[in-house]
FIDREN-373377 format. One line per field, with one value per residue (C-alpha): residue number from 0; z, y, x; residue in three letters. Coordinates in nm, 4 decimals, decimal comma, padded with zeros to 6 digits. Layout:
<nodes>
num <- [NUM; ...]
up <- [Z; ...]
north <- [Y; ...]
east <- [X; ...]
residuo <- [ALA; ...]
</nodes>
This chain:
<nodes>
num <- [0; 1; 2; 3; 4; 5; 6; 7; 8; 9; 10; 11; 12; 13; 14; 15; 16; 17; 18; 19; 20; 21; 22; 23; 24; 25; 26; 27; 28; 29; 30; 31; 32; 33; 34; 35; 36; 37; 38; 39; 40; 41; 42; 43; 44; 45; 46; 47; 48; 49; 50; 51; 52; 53; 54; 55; 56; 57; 58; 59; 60; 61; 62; 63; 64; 65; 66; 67; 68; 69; 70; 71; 72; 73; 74; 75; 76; 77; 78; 79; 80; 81; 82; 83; 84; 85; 86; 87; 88; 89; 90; 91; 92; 93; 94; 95; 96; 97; 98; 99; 100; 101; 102; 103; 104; 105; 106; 107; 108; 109; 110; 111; 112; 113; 114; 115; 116; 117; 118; 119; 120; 121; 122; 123; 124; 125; 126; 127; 128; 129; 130; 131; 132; 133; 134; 135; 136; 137; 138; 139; 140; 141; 142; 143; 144; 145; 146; 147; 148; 149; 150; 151; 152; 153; 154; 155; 156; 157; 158; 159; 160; 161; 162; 163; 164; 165; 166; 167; 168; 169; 170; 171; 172; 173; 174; 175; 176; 177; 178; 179; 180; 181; 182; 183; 184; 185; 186]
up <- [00,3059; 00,0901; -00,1967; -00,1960; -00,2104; -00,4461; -00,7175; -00,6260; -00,6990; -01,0407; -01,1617; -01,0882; -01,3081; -01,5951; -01,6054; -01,5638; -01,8905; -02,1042; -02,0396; -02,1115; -02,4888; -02,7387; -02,6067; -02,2674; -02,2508; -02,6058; -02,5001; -02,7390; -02,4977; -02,8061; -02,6622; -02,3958; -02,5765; -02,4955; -02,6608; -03,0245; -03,1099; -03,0097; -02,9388; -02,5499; -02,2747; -01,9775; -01,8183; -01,5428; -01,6659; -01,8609; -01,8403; -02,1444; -02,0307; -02,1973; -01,8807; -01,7217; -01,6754; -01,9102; -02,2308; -02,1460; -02,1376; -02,4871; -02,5470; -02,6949; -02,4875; -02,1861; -02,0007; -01,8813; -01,6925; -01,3837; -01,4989; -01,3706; -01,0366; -01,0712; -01,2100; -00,9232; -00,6640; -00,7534; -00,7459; -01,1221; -01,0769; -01,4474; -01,5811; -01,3732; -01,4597; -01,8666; -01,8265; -01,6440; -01,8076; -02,1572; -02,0317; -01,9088; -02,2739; -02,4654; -02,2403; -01,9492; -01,7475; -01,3837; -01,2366; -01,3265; -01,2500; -00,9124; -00,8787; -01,0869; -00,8464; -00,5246; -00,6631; -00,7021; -00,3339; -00,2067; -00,4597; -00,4778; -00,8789; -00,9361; -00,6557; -00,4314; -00,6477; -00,4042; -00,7396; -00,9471; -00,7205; -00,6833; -01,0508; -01,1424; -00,8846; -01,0026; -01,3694; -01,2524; -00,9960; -01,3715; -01,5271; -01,6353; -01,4565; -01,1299; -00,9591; -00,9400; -00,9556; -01,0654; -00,7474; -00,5395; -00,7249; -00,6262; -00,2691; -00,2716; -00,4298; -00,2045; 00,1057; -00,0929; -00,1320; 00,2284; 00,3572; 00,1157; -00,0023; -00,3707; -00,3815; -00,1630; 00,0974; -00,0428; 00,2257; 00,0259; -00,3000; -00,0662; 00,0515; -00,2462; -00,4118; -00,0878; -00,0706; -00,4746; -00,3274; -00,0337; -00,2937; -00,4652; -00,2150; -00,1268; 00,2657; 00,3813; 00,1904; 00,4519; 00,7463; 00,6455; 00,6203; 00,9489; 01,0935; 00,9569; 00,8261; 01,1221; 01,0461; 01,2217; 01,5948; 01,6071; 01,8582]
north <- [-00,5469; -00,3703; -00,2860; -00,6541; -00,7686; -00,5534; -00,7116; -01,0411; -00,8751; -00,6924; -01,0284; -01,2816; -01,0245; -01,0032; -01,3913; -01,4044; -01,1649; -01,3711; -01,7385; -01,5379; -01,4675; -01,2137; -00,9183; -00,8842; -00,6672; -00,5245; -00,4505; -00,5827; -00,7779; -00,9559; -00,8169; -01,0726; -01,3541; -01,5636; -01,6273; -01,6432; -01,9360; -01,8003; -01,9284; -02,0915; -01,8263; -01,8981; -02,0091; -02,2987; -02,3499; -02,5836; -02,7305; -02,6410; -02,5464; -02,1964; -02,0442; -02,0251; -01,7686; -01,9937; -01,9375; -01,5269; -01,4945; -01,4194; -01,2849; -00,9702; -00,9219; -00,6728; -00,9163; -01,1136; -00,8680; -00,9586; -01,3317; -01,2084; -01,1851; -01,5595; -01,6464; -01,4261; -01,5950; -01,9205; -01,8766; -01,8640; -01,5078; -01,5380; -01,5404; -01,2896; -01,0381; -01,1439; -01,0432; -00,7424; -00,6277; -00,6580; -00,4621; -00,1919; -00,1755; -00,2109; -00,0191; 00,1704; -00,0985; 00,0962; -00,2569; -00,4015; -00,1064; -00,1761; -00,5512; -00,5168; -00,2252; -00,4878; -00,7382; -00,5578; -00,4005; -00,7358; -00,9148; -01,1654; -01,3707; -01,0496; -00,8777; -00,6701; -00,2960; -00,0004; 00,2791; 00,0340; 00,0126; 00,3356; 00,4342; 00,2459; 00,3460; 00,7020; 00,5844; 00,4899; 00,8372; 01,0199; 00,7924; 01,0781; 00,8242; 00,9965; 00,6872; 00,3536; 00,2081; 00,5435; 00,6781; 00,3718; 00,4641; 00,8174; 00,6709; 00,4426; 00,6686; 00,9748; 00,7154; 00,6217; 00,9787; 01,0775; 00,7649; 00,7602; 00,4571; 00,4106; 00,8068; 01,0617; 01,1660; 01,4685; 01,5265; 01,8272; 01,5949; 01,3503; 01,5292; 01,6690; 01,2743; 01,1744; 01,5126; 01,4102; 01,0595; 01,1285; 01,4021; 01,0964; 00,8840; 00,7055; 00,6308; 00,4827; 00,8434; 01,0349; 00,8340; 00,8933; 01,2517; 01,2274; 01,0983; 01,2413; 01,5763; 01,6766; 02,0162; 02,3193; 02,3522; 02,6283; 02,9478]
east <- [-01,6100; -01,8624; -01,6276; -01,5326; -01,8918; -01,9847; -01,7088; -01,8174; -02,1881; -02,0943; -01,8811; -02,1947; -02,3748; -02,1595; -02,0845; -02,5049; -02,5428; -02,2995; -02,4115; -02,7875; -02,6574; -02,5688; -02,7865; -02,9578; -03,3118; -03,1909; -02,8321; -02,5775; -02,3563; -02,1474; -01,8619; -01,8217; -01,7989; -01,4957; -01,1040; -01,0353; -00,8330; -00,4536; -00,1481; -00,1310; -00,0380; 00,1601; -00,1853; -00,2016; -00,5489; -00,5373; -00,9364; -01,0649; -01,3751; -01,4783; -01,5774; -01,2324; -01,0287; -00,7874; -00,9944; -00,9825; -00,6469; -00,6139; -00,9450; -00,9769; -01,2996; -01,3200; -01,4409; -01,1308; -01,0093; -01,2543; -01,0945; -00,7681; -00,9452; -00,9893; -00,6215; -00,4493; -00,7155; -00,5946; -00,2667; -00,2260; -00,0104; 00,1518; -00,1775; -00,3472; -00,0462; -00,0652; -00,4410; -00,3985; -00,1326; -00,3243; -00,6203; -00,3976; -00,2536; -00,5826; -00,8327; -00,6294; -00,8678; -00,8262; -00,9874; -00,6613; -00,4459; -00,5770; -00,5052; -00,2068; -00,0723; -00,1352; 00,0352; 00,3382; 00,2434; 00,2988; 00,4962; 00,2782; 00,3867; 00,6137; 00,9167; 00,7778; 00,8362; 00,6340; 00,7570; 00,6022; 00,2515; 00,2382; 00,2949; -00,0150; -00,2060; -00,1692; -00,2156; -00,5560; -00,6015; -00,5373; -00,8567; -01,1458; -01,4058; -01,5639; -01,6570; -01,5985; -01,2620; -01,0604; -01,2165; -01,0679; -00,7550; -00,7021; -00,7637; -00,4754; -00,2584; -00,3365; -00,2650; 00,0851; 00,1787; 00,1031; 00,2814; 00,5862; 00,5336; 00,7383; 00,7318; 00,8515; 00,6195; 00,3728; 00,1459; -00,0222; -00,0552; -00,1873; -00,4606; -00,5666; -00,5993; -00,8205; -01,0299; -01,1203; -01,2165; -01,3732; -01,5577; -01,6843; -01,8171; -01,5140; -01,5680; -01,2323; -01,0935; -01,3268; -01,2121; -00,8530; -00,8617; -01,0051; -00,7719; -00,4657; -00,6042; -00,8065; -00,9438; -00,8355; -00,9810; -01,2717; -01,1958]
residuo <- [UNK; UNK; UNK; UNK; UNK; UNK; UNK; UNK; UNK; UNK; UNK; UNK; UNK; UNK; UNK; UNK; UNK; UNK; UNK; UNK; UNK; UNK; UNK; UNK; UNK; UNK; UNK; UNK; UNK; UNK; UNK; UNK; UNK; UNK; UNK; UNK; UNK; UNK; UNK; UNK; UNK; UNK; UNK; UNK; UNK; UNK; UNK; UNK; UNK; UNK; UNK; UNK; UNK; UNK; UNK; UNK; UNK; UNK; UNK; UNK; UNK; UNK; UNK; UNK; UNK; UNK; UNK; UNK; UNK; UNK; UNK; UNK; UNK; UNK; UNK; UNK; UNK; UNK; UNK; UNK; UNK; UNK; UNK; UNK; UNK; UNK; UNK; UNK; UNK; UNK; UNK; UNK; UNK; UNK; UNK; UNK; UNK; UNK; UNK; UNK; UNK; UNK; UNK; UNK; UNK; UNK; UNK; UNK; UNK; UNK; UNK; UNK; UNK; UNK; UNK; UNK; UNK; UNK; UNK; UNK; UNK; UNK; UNK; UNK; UNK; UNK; UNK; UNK; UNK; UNK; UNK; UNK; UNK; UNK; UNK; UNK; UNK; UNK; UNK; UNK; UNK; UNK; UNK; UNK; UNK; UNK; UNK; UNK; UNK; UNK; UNK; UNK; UNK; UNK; UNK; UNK; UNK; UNK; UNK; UNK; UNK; UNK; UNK; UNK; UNK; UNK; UNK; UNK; UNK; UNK; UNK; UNK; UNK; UNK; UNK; UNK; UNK; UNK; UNK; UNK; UNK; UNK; UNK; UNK; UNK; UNK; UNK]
</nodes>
């Protein structure tokens, strides 16, 4: 529940520093501005208003990929994949590795594809960040590899991936190892 909160938390706050203008307490936040006039995408948005996920779509800003949050949330699934899929491409965005990688997970706007899931998953595990999302990352994908799930089952792999998360603070990484990596009993 805390990761999810904390999203919620760290969208409000980006959506709160662009409406506030081109820099925030002297930090250039120009980058967030909104869509360049393109060409329409395969959006279901079709409101107009510049706020919507619908005018990020084909925004060369960073900032749309927390809008494909919104498009997948409301069912817009072409447009949340167009999104990810662009951040992936431009900025190896782990955020929408992540959401990208559960979609597939459940086939929810694409077939269900595990390989596929678990691909990205490790595409973000790879990421150079030590926190944050590329730690989430190298959770999922250590639980994918120890469970087999669109790769064969590497328990050794696996443990290594959730040792490096649970090494950076990820909880549910700790709790796992726990439980399915108990360590050795003492004499």
């Amino acid at each position: 529940m805390k990761k999810w909160w904390c999203q919620v938390a760290l969208c409000g706050s980006l959506a709160q520093a662009a409406l506030a203008g081109p820099s925030v307490a002297g930090v250039n936040m120009s980058y967030l501005s909104a869509a360049e006039p393109r060409p329409a995408s395969v959006s279901r948005d079709t409101s107009g208003n510049e706020l919507s996920y619908g005018a990020y779509i084909d925004s060369r800003s960073r900032f749309k990929c927390l809008y494909g949050y919104v498009a997948d949330k409301t069912g817009d699934h072409g447009a949340a994949i167009e999104i990810f899929e662009d951040c992936i491409a431009r900025w190896e965005d782990v955020y929408s590795m992540i959401w990208l990688a559960m979609m597939h997970e459940n086939g929810t706007g694409v077939p269900r594809d595990l390989a596929k899931a678990t691909e990205l998953m490790h595409r973000g595990a790879l990421s150079p960040e030590n926190a944050g999302y590329a730690t989430l990352a190298r959770y999922h994908y250590g639980v994918a590899l120890h469970q087999g799930w669109g790769v064969p089952r590497d328990a050794q792999a696996a443990r290594h991936w959730l040792e490096r998360a649970a090494a950076e603070g990820e909880i549910d990484a700790a709790s796992y190892l726990a439980l399915h990596f108990p360590p050795p009993p003492v004499p």
